[in-house]
N, C-alpha and C positions, 0 to 999 in steps of 0.2 A: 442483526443479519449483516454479511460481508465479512465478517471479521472471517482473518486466514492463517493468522498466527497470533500466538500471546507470548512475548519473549521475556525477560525478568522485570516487571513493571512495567514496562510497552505492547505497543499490539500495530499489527499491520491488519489493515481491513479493505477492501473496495466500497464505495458508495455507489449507490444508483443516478440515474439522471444526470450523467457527468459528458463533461467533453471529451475531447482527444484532446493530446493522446492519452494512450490505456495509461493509468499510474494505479500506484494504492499510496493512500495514505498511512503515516505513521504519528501513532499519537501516543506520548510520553510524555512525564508529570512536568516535564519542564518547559514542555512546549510542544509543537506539532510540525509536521513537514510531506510535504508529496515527494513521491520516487516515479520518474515514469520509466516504462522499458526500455525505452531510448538511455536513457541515463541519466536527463536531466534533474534535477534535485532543489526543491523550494525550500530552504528552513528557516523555524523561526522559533527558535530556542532547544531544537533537541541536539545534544553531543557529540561529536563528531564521534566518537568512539559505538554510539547505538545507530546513527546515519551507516558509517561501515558496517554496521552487524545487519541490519535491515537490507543494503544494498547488495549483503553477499547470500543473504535469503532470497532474497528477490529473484537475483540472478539463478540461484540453483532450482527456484521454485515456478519458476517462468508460466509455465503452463496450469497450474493451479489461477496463479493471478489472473491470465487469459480467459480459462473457467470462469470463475467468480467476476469477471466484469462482463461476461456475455450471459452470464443469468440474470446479474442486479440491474443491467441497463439495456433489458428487453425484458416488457413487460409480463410477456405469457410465459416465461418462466421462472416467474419469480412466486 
């Protein structure tokens, strides 16, 4: 559950029971990293070149990500 996209080998998903701010996670073979909507960006081993592809999904996908973190972190709609 959460996942919101599946990109060539990677995936962006939201998790439940999380903090602020809203981000989604991106997990990729070589590593993993959060994106949040503000912009910020934690990596720890995925490629700057799938970080840019994530981060320009993200951005045109805003409102889905918004979606999916107001389902998986309240409980009665999950």
């Amino acid at each position: 559950m959460g996942k919101i996209y599946t990109g060539d080998g990677w995936i962006i998903k939201v998790q439940g029971d999380e903090h602020p701010p809203m981000h989604a996670h991106l997990l990729h073979p070589d590593g993993k990293a959060t994106i949040s909507l503000e912009g910020a960006v934690k990596n720890s081993g995925v490629p700057d070149k799938i970080i840019t592809l994530a981060i320009k999904w993200i951005t045109q996908n805003t409102a889905t990500v918004e979606a999916e973190w107001a389902k998986m972190n309240n409980p009665k709609k999950r």
